[in-house]
VOMI-728127 format. One record per residue: residue number from 1; residue in one letter; x, y, z of N, C-alpha, C in turn. Coordinates in steps of 0.2 Angstrom, whole numbers, m for minus. Example, Ala and Ser with C-alpha at 12.3 -4.5 7.8 and 13.67 -1.06 7.14 Angstrom:
REM residues 2
[r 1, "a", [66, m28, 39], [62, m22, 39], [66, m16, 39]]
[r 2, "s", [64, m11, 35], [68, m5, 36], [64, 0, 39]]
END
This chain:
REM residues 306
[r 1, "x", [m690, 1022, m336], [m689, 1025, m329], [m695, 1030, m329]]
[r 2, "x", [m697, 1032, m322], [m702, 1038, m321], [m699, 1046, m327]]
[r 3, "x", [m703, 1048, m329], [m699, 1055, m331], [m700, 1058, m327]]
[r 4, "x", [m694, 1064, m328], [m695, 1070, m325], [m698, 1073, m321]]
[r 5, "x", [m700, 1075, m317], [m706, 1081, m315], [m704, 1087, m309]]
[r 6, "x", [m706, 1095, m313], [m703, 1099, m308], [m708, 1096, m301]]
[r 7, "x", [m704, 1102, m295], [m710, 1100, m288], [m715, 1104, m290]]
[r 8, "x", [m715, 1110, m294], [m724, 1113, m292], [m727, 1110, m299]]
[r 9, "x", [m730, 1104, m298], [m734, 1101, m307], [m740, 1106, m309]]
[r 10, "x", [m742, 1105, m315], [m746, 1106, m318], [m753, 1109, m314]]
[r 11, "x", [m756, 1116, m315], [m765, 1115, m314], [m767, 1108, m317]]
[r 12, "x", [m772, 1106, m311], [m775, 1098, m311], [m782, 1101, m306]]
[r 13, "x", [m788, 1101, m310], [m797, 1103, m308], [m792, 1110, m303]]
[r 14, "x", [m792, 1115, m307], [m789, 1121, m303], [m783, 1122, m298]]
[r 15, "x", [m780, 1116, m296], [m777, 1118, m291], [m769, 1115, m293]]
[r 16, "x", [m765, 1119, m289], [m758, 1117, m294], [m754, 1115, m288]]
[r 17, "x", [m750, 1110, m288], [m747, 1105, m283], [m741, 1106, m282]]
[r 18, "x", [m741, 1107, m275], [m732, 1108, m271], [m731, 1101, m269]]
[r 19, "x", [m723, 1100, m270], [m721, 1093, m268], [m719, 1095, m262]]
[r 20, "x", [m720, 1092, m257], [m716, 1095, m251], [m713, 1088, m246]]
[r 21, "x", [m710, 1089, m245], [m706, 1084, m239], [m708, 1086, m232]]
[r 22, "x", [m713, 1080, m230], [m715, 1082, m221], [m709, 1079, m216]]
[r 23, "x", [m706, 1084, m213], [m705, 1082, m204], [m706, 1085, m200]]
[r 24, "x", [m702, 1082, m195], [m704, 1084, m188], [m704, 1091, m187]]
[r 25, "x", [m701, 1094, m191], [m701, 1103, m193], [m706, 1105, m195]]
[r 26, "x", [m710, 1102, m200], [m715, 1104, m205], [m720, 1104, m200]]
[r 27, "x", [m725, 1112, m201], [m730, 1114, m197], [m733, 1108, m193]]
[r 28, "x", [m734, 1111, m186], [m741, 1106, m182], [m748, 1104, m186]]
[r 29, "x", [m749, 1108, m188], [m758, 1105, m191], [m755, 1100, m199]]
[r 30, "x", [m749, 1102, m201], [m749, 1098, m209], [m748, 1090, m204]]
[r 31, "x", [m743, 1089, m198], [m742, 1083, m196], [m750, 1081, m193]]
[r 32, "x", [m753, 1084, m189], [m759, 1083, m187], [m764, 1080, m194]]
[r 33, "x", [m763, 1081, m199], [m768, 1082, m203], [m765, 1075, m207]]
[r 34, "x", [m758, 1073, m206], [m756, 1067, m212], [m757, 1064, m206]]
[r 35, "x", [m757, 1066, m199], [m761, 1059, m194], [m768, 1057, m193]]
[r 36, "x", [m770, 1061, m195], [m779, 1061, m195], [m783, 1056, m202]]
[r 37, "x", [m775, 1057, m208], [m777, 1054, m213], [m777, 1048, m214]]
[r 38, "x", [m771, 1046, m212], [m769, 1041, m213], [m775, 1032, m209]]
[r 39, "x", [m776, 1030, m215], [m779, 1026, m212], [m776, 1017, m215]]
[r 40, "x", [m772, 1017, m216], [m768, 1010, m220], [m765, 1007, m214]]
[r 41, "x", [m762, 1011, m210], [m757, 1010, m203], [m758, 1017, m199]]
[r 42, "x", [m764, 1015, m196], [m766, 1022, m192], [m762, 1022, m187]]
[r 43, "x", [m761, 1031, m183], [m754, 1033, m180], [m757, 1032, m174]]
[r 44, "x", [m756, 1029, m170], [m756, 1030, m162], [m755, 1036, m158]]
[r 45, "x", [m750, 1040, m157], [m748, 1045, m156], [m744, 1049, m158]]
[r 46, "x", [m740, 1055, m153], [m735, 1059, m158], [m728, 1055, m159]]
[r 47, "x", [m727, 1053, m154], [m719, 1048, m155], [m720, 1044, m160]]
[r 48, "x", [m726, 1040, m163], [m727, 1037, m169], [m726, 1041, m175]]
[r 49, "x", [m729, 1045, m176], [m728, 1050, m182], [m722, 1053, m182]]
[r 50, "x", [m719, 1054, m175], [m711, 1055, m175], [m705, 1052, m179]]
[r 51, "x", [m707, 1045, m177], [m705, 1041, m182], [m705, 1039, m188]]
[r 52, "x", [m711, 1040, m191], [m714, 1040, m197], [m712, 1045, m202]]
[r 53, "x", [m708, 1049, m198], [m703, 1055, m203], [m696, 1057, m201]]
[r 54, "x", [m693, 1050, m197], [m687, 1051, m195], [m683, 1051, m200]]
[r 55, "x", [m676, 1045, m196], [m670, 1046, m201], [m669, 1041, m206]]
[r 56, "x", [m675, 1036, m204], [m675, 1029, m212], [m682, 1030, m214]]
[r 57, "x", [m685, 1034, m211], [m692, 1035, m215], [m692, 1042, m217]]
[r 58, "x", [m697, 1044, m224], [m698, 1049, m228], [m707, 1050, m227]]
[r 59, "x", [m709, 1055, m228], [m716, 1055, m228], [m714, 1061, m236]]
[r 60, "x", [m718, 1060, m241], [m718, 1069, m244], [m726, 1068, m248]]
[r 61, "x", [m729, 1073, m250], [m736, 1075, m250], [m736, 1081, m255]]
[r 62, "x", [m740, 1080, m261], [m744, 1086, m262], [m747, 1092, m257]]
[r 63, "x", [m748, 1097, m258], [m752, 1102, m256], [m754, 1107, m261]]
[r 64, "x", [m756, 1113, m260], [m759, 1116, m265], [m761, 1122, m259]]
[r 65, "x", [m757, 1129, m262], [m760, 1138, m259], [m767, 1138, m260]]
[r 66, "x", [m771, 1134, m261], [m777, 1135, m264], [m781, 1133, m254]]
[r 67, "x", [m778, 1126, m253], [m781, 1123, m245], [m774, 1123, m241]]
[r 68, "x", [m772, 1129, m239], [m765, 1131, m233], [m768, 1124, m230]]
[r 69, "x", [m761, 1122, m227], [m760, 1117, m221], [m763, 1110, m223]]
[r 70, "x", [m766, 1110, m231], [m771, 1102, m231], [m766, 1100, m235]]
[r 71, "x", [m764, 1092, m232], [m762, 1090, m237], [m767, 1084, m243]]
[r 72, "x", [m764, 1084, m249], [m769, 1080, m254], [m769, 1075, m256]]
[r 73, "x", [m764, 1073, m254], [m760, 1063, m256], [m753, 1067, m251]]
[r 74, "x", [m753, 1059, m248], [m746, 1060, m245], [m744, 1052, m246]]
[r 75, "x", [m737, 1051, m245], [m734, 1043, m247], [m730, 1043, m243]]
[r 76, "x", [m730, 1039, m237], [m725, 1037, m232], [m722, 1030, m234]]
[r 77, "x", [m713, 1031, m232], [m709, 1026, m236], [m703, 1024, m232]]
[r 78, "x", [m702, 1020, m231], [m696, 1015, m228], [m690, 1014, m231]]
[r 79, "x", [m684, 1017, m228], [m677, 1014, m232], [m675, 1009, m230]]
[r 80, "x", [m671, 1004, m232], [m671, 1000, m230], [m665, 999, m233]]
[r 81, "x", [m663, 990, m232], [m657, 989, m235], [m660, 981, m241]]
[r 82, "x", [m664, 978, m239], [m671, 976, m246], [m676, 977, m245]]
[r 83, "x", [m679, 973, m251], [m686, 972, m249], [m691, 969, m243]]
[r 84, "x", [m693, 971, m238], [m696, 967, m233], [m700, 963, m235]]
[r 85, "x", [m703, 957, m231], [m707, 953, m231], [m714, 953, m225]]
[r 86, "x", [m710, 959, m221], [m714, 957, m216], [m715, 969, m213]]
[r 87, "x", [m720, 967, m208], [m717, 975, m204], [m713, 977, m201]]
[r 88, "x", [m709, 970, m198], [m703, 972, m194], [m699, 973, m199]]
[r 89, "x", [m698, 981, m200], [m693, 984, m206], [m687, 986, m201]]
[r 90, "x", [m682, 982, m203], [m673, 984, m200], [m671, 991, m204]]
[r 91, "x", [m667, 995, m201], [m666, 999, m204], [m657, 1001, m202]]
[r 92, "x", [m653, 1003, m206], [m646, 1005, m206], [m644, 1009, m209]]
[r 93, "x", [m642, 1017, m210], [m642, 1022, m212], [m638, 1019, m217]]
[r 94, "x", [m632, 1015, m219], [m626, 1012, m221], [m628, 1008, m226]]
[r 95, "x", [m634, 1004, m226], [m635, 999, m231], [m645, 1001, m232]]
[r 96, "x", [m643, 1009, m236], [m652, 1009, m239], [m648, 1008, m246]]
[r 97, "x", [m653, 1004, m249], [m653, 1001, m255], [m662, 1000, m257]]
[r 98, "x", [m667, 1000, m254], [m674, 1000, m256], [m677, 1005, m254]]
[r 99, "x", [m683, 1007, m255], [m686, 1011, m253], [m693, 1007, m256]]
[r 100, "x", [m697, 1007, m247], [m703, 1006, m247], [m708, 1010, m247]]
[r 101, "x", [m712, 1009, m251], [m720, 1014, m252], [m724, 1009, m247]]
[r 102, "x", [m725, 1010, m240], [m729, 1005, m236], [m737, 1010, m233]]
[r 103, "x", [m735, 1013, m236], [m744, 1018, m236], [m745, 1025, m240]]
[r 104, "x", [m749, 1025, m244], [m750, 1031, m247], [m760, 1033, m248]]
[r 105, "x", [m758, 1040, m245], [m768, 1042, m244], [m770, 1046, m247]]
[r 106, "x", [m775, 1049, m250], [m777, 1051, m257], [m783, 1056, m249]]
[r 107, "x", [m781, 1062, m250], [m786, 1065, m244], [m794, 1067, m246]]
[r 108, "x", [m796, 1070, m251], [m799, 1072, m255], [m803, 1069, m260]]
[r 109, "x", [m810, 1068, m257], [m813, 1065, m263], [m817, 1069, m269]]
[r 110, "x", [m814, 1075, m269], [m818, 1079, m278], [m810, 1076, m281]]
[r 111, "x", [m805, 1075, m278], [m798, 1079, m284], [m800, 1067, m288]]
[r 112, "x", [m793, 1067, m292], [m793, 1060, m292], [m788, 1058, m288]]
[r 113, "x", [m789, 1053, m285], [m780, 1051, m279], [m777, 1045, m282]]
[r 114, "x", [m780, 1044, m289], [m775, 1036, m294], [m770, 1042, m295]]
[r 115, "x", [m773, 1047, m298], [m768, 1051, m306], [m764, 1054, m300]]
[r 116, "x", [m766, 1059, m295], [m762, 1062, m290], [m757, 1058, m285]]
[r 117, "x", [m757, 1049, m284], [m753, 1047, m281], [m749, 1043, m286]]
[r 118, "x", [m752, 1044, m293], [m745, 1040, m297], [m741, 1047, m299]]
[r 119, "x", [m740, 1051, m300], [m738, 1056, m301], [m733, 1058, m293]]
[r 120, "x", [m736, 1057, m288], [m732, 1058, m281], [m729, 1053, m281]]
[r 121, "x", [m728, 1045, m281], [m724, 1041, m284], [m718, 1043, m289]]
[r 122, "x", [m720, 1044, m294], [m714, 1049, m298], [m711, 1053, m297]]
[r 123, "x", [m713, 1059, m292], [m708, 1064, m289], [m703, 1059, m283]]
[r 124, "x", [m707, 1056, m279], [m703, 1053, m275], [m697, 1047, m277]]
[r 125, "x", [m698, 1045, m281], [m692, 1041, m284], [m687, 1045, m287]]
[r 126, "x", [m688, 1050, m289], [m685, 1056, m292], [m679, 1056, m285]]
[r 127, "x", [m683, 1060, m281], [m681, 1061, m275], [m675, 1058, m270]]
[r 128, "x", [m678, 1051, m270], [m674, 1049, m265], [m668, 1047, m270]]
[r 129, "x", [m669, 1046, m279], [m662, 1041, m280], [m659, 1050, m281]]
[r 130, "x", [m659, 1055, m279], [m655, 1061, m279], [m653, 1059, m271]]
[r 131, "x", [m656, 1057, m269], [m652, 1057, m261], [m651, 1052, m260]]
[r 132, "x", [m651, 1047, m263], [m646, 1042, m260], [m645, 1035, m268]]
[r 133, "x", [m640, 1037, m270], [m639, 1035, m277], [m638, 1029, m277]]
[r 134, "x", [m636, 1025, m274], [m636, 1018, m272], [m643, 1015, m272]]
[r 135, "x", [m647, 1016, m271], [m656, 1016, m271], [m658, 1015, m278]]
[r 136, "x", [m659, 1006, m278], [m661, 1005, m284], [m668, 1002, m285]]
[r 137, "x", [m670, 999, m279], [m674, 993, m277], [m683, 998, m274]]
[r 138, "x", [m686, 999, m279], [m693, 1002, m275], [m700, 996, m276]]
[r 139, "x", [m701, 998, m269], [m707, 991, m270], [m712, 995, m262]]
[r 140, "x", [m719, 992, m264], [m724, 992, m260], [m724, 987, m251]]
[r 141, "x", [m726, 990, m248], [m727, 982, m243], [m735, 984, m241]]
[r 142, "x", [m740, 982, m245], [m747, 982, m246], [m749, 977, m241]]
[r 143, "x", [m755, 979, m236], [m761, 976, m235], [m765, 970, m240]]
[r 144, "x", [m769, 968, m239], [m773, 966, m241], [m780, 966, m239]]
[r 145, "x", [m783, 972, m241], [m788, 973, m239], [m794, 970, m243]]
[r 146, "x", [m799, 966, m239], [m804, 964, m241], [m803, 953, m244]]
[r 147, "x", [m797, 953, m242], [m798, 943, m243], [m800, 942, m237]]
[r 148, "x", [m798, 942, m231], [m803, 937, m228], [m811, 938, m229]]
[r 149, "x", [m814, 943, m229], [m821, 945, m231], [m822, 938, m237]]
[r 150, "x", [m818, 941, m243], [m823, 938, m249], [m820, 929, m248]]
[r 151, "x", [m815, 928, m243], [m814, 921, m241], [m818, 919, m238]]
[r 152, "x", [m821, 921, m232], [m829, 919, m229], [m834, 921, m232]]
[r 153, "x", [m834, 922, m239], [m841, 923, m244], [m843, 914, m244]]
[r 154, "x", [m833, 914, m248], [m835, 909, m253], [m835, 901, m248]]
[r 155, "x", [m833, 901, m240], [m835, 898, m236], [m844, 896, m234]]
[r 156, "x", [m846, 903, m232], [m853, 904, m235], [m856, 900, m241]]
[r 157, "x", [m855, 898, m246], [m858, 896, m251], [m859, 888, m250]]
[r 158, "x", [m854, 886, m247], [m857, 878, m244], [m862, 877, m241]]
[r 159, "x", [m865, 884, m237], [m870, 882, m232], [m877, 881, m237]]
[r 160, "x", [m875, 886, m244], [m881, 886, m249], [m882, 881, m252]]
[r 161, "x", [m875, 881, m256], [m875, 873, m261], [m872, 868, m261]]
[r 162, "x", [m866, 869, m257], [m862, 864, m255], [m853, 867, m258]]
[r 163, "x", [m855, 872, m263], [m848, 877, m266], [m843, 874, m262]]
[r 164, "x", [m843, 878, m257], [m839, 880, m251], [m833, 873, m253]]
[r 165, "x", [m835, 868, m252], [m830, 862, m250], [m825, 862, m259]]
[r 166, "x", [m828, 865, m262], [m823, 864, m269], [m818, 869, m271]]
[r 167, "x", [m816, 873, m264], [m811, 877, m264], [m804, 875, m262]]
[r 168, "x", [m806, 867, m258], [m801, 865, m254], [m799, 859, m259]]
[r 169, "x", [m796, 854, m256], [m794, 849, m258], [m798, 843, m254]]
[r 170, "x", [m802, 839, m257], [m804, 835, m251], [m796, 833, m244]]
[r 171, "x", [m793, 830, m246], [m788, 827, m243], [m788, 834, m238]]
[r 172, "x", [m788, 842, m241], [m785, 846, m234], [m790, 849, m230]]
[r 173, "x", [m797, 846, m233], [m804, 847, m228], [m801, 842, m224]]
[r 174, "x", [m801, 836, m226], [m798, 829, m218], [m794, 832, m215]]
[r 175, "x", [m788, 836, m218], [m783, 838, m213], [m786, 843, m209]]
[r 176, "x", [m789, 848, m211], [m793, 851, m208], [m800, 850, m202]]
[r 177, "x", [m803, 842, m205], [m807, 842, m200], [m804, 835, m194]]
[r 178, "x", [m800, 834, m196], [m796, 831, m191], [m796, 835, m184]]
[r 179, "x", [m794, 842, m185], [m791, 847, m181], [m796, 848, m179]]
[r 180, "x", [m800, 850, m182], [m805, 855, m177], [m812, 852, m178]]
[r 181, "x", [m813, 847, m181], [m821, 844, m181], [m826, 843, m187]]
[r 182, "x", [m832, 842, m186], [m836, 842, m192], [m841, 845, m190]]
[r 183, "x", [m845, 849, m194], [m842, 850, m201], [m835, 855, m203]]
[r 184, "x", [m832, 853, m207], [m823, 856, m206], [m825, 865, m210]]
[r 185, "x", [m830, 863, m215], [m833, 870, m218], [m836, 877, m212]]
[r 186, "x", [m840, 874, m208], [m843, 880, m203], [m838, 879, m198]]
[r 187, "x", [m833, 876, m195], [m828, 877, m190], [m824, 882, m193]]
[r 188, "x", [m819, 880, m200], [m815, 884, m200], [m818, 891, m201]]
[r 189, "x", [m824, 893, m207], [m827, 898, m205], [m828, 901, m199]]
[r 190, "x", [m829, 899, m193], [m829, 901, m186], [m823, 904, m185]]
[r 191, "x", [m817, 900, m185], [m810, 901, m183], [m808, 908, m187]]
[r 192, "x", [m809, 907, m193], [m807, 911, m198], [m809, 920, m194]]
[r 193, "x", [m818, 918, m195], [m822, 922, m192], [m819, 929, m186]]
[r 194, "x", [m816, 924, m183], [m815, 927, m174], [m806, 927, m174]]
[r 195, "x", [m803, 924, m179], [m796, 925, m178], [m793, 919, m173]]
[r 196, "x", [m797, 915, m172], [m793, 909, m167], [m792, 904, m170]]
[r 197, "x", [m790, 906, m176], [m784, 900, m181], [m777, 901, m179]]
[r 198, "x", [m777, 909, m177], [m768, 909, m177], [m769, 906, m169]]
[r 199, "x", [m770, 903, m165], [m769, 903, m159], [m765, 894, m161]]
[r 200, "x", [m766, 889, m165], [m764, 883, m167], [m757, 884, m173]]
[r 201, "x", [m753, 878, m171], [m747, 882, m176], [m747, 876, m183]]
[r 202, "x", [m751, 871, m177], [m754, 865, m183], [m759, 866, m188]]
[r 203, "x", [m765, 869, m186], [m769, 873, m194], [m766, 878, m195]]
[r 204, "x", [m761, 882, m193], [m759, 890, m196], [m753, 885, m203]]
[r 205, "x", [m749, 879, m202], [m745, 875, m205], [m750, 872, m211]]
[r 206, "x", [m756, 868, m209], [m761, 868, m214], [m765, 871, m220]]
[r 207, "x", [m766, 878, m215], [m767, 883, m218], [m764, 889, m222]]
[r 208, "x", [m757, 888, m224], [m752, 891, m224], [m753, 891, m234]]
[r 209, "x", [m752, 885, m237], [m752, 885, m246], [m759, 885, m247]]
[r 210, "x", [m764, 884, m243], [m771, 886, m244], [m771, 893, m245]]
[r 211, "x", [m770, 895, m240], [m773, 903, m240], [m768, 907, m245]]
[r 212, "x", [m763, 905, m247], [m758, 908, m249], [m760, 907, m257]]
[r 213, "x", [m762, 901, m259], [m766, 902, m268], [m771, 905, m267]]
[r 214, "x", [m776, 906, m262], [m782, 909, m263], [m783, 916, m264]]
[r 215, "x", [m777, 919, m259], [m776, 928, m258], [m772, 928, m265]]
[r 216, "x", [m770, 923, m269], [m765, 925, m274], [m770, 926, m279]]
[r 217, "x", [m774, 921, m280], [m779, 923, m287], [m784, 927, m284]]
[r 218, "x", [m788, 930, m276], [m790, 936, m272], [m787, 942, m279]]
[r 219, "x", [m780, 942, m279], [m777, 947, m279], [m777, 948, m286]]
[r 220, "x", [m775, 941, m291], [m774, 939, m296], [m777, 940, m303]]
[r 221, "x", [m784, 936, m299], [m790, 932, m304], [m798, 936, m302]]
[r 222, "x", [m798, 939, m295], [m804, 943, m295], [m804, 951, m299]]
[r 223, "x", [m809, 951, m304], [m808, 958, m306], [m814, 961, m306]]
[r 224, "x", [m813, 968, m305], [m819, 972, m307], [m816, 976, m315]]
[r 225, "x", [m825, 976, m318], [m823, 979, m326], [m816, 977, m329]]
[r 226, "x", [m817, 969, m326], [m808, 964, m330], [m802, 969, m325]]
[r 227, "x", [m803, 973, m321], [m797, 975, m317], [m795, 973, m311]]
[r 228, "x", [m792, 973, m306], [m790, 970, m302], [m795, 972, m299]]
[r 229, "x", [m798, 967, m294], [m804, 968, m290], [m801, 973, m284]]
[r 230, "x", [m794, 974, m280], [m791, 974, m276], [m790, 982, m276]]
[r 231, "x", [m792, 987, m275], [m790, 994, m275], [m783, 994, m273]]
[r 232, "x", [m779, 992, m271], [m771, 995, m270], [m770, 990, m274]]
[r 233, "x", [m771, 984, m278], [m768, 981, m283], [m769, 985, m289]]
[r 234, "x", [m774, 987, m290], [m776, 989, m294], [m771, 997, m296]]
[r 235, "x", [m773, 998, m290], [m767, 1006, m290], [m761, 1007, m293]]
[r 236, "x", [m757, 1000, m290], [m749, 999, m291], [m749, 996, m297]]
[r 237, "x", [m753, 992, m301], [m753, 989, m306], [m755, 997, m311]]
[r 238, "x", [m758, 997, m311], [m758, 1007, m316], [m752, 1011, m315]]
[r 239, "x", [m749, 1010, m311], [m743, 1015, m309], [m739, 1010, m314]]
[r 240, "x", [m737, 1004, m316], [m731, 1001, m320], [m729, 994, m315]]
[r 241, "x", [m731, 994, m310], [m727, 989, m306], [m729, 983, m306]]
[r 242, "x", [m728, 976, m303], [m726, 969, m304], [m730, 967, m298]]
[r 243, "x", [m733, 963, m298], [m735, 960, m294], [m731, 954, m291]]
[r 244, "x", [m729, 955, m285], [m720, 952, m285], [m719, 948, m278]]
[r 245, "x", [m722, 948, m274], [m720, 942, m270], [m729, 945, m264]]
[r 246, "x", [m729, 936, m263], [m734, 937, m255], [m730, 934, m251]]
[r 247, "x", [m732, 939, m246], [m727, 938, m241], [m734, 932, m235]]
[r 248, "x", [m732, 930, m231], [m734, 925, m227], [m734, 927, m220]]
[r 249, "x", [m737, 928, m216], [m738, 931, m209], [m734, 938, m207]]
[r 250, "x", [m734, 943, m213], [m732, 947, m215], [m735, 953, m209]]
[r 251, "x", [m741, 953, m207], [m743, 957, m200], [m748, 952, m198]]
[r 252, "x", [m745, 950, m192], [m749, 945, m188], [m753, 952, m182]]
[r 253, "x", [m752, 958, m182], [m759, 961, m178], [m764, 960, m179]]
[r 254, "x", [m769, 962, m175], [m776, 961, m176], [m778, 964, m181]]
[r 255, "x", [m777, 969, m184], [m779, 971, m190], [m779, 968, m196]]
[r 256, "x", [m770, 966, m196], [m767, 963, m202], [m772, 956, m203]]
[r 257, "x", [m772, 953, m197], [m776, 945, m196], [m782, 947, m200]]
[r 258, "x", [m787, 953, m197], [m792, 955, m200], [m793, 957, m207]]
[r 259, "x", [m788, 958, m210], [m787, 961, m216], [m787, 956, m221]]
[r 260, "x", [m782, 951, m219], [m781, 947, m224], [m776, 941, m221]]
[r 261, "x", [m779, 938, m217], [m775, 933, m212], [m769, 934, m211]]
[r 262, "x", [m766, 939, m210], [m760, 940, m209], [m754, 942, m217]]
[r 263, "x", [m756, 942, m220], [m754, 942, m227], [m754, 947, m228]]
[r 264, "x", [m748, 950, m232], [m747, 958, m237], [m741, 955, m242]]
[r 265, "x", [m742, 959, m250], [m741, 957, m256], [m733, 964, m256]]
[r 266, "x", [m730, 962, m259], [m724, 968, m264], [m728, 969, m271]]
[r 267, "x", [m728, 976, m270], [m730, 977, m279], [m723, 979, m280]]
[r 268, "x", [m718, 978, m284], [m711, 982, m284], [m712, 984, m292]]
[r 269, "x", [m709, 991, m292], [m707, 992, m297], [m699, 993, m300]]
[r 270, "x", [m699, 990, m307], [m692, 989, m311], [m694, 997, m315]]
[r 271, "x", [m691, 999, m314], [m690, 1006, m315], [m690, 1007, m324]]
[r 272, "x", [m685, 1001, m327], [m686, 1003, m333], [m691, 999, m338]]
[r 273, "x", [m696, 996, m332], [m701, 991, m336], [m709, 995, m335]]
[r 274, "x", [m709, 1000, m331], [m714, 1003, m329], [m720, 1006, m333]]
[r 275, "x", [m716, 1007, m338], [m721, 1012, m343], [m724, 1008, m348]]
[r 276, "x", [m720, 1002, m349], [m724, 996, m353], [m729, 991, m351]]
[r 277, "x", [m726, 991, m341], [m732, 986, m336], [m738, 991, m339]]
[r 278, "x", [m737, 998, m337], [m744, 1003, m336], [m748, 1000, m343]]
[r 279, "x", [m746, 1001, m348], [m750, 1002, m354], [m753, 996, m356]]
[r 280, "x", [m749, 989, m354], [m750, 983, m357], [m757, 984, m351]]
[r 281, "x", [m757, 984, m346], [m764, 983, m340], [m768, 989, m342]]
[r 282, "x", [m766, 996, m344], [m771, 999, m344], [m775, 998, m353]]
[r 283, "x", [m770, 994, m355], [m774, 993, m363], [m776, 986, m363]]
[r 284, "x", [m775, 982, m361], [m778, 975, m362], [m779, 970, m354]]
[r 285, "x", [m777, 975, m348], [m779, 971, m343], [m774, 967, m341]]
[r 286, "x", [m771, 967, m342], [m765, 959, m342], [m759, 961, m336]]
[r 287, "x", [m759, 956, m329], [m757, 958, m325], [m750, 956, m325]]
[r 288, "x", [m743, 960, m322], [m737, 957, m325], [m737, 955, m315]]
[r 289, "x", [m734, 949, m317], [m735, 945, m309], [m729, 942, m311]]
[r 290, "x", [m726, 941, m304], [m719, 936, m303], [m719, 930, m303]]
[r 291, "x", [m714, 925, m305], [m715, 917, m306], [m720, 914, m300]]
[r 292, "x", [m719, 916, m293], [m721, 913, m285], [m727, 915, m288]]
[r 293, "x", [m731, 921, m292], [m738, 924, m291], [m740, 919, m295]]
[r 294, "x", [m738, 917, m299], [m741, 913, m305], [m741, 907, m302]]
[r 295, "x", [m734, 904, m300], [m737, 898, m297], [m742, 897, m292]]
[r 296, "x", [m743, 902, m290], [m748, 901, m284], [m755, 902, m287]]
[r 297, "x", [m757, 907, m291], [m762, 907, m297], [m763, 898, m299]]
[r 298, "x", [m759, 895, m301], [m757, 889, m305], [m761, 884, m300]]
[r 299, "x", [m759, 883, m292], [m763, 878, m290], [m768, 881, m288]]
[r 300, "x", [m770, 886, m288], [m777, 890, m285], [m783, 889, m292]]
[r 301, "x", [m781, 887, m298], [m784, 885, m305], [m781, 878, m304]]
[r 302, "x", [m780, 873, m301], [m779, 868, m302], [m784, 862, m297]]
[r 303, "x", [m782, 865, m292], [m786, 862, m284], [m792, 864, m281]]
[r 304, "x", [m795, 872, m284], [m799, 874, m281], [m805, 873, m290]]
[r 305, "x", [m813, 875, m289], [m816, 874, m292], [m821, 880, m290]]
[r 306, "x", [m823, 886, m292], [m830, 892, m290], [m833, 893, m295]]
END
């Protein structure tokens, strides 16, 4: 389990850290400034942020006497009654039993926003299972930023050397250029491109266990310096957590679509596994992933070839 931690932590580069709980009470400029920050699920208006700190959603934030009214990492979270799959998050005061970490922003590029937001992580599970003790289940509902990009790299590479086609299966290039024509490599590219895949419900069926091994090893098998290439995988895997289910048309907005075809992953953390995930990945890199992630890894090393 997380240890302890009072709310005012430790001096960290001078500045000493208030835990604080945002709502709709908490100063105009501190809400102003966790809407300014927020860029994971950026706020629309005040009734959106209103929400965003009602009565199933939590917002709490460092700060520091040092910048009145700044906050320095904030983590906004979801109770729920499980784990989501998707952003249509249900909500029943009666049946929280999860709590979702679905965005967390690091304000400040001198402080460091890994060590400050795994530490705001730690207070906040403190937190919530003091307020609602039933509350066993803590898991992420993550974007995926950056797969469709590095998906139309490796699309791109066919136009060099021909790569491109040995990502796929021949058999699901046919299925695929049946649909939309020849050549199936710079079409789907196209579609991919501008988003007009999701308008077909027969390539979104197609392209459903494709895109779903590729984001998996994306997630899985891309690394930087041997770590997870993915900056929120990366994040949540330091903190202690599982790489634990992909979810499947998880935000079909235009962002989501743009992000990562509609796709978002659960990093969930098991509370009493967390300090062994951290050490085993911060010492030897070793990502701890759910049977689905692995399977999925399993045909994306089996079918594909880069």
């Amino acid at each position: 389990m997380f240890k302890q931690s009072s709310g005012l932590l430790k001096a960290f580069d001078n500045f000493e850290f208030q835990f604080e709980l945002i709502t709709w009470k908490s100063p105009c400029e501190l809400l102003q400034k966790i809407s300014q920050y927020e860029t994971i699920h950026p706020v629309r208006n005040w009734t959106d942020i209103k929400h965003r700190v009602g009565p199933y959603r939590r917002c709490h934030a460092f700060t520091s006497g040092a910048m009145p009214g700044e906050p320095l990492v904030f983590l906004h979270e979801a109770l729920t009654e499980e784990i989501p799959d998707n952003i249509q998050i249900t909500e029943d005061e009666n049946k929280i039993k999860a709590a979702i970490f679905y965005s967390i922003s690091s304000t400040q590029v001198g402080l460091q926003g890994e060590e400050l937001g795994y530490y705001l992580i730690k207070q906040v599970v403190r937190e919530l299972q003091s307020e609602f003790p039933s509350l066993d289940q803590f898991s992420s509902l993550s974007p995926i930023f950056g797969f469709r990009v590095w998906l139309l790299g490796l699309l791109n590479q066919q136009r060099n050397d021909g790569r491109g086609r040995k990502i796929l299966m021949d058999t699901e290039w046919q299925e695929i250029e049946r649909l939309v024509g020849s050549p199936a490599p710079e079409r789907l590219h196209k579609l991919l491109s501008t988003n007009e895949w999701v308008r077909s419900e027969q390539l979104m069926d197609i392209l459903k266990p494709i895109l779903m091994r590729l984001c998996s090893w994306f997630l899985y098998g891309e690394k930087h310096r041997s770590y997870a290439l993915n900056q929120a995988a990366n994040f949540h895997l330091q903190n202690g957590a599982t790489m634990w289910r992909l979810n499947w048309k998880a935000d079909m907005s235009p962002r989501g679509i743009s992000a990562s075809c509609g796709m978002m992953v659960n990093y969930r953390y098991f509370l009493p596994d967390i300090g062994a995930n951290s050490a085993k990945y911060l010492r030897t890199k070793v990502i701890q992933a759910s049977e689905q992630i692995l399977n999925l890894v399993s045909q994306f090393q089996k079918n594909s070839k880069l």
